[in-house]
C-alpha positions, 0 to 999 in steps of 0.5 A: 039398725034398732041402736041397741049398740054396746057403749063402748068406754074406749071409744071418744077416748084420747089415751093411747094406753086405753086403745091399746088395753082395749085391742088387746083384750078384744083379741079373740074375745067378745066386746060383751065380756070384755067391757067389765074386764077392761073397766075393772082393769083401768080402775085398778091399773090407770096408765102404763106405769102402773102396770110396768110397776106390778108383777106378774101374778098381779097382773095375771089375778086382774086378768083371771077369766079373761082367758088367752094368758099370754096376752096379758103377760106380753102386755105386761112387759110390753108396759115395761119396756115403754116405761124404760125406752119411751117414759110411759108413753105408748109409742107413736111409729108404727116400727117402734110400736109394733116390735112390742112383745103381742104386739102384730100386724092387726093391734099394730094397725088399730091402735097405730090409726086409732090413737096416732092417725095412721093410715093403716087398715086393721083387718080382722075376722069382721074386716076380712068378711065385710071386704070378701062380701064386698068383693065378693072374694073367698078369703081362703087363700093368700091371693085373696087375703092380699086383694082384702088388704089392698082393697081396704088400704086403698079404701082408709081415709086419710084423714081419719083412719080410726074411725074408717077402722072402727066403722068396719069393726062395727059392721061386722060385729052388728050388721055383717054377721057371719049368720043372719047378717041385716044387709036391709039395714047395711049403709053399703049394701049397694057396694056390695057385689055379694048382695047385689048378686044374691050370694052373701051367704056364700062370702067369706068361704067357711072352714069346718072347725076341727073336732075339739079333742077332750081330755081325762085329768086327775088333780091332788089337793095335797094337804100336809099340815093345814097347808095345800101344795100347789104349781106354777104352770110354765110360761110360755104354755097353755095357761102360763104362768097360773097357780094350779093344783098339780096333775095331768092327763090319764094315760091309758090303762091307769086309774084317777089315783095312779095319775095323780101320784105319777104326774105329781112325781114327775112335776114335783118330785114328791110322793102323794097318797089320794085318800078321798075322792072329792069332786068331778068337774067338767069344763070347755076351753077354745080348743078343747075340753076336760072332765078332771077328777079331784082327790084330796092327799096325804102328803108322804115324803119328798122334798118339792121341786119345779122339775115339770113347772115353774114354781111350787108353793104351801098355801093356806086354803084362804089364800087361794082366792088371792091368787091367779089360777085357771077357771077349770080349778076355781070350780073346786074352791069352795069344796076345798075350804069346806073340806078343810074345815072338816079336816 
């Protein structure tokens, strides 16, 4: 391997509150973007008390982009609960630790051996394809996944668990790809009965990733007196917990501008009339993809209320960038702010 390795500011470290950040933030998310994520995050947020301190739009606005909300709500009352029950310290039992909220079998093992020397084998996406080439094991089924388990428990160091864990972390991420993997420079490529036999690329079996399906939205920028109403997406959805401009998914024979008075009707209470058309956004999540349709509107009549989210709000334009909102409405930020001066 050329060394061209990320330096990576969570490693050599002794604070467990930063391996716990670290792991949480890795979840399902490349070391790359994480890293000024998780720097911008420790200079604001240094230990678990001042992230049990802050409120949850706080919280949310420092993850903003990071993408996976619930990980970040689950850390934030994870934080809380350990500055009440174990006075700000990140707690050293495997049992107490991992019955935090967001807290399951891999972050459990990784910070639990990392950080306190447990003997517990992390196993991720990277852990399980190393040990299916390994042993040459398909990973498809739940006998395959215990025999990976097994595998890896027998294999940890006793002494140090964290580094054997990261080892692994790091093999997967820069030699054992999933494409092209470097088995020339693997330090185990001799125990490894894929290579050996000439099969690497068979191991892990892969499953062909469903269709990602796309969606229609249409979305109001609802102006009453210099102001912009906007909603709070429920908790525990997707995107929970964000400021968003309200809207919804077209539904079959209806235009951008029906959509937009219904789902405000139904998520707010209110009537809307779109006047103009103000722009057009594409945009890909994990699991799917959206083009949404923006209008501005008069607000006519109504009283709001949180009838299909968790809160509503009148802010000034100038406040939008203050608060946490999804990476789909950013796109029309600017637009608005012009499109408000003009009005």
């Amino acid at each position: 391997y050329d060394g061209r390795s990320l330096v990576l500011p969570w490693r050599n470290c002794n604070d467990p509150y930063k391996i716990y950040l670290s792991e949480v933030m890795l979840q399902q998310t490349q070391v790359k973007t994480v890293l000024p994520y998780y720097k911008k995050w420790v200079n604001k947020y240094p230990t678990v008390q001042s992230v049990a301190n802050a409120n949850q739009e706080q919280i949310l606005k420092q993850w903003e982009g990071l993408g996976y909300y619930g990980r970040a709500r689950n850390f934030h009352k994870a934080c809380q609960i350990i500055a009440v029950q174990f006075n700000g310290d990140i707690p050293a039992l495997p049992d107490q630790f991992s019955k935090l909220p967001g807290v399951g079998p891999y972050i459990s093992a990784a910070v639990m051996s990392i950080a306190f020397h447990h003997s517990l084998p992390a196993i991720d996406t990277n852990a399980i394809r190393v040990a299916a080439r390994l042993k040459m094991v398909e990973s498809s089924s739940p006998a395959d996944s215990k025999v990976i388990h097994r595998y890896l428990s027998d294999n940890i160091a006793i002494k140090r668990p964290g580094d054997f864990n990261q080892a692994i972390m790091d093999l997967g991420r820069e030699i054992c790809k999933s494409d092209n993997p470097i088995c020339a420079l693997c330090p185990v490529s001799k125990f490894c009965k894929a290579f050996v036999n000439n099969f690497v690329d068979k191991y892990p079996i892969r499953v062909k990733p469903a269709k990602k399906p796309h969606y229609n939205i249409a979305v109001g920028i609802v102006w009453n007196k210099g102001q912009i109403l906007i909603s709070k997406r429920k908790e525990n959805g997707l995107l929970g917990g964000l400021w968003e401009f309200p809207g919804g998914k077209i539904e079959g024979g209806e235009n951008a501008e029906n959509c937009i008075m219904r789902e405000i009707k139904e998520e707010l209470g209110v009537y809307v009339r779109p006047t103009t058309f103000l722009k057009q956004i594409k945009h890909a999540y994990t699991h799917f993809s959206i083009t949404m349709n923006a209008y501005n509107c008069d607000f006519l009549h109504g009283c709001p209320q949180p009838l299909g989210c968790d809160d509503w709000r009148w802010i000034r334009p100038e406040q939008i960038k203050t608060l946490p909102f999804p990476k789909a409405n950013h796109k029309l930020f600017d637009k608005i702010i012009v499109e408000e001066g003009v009005c």
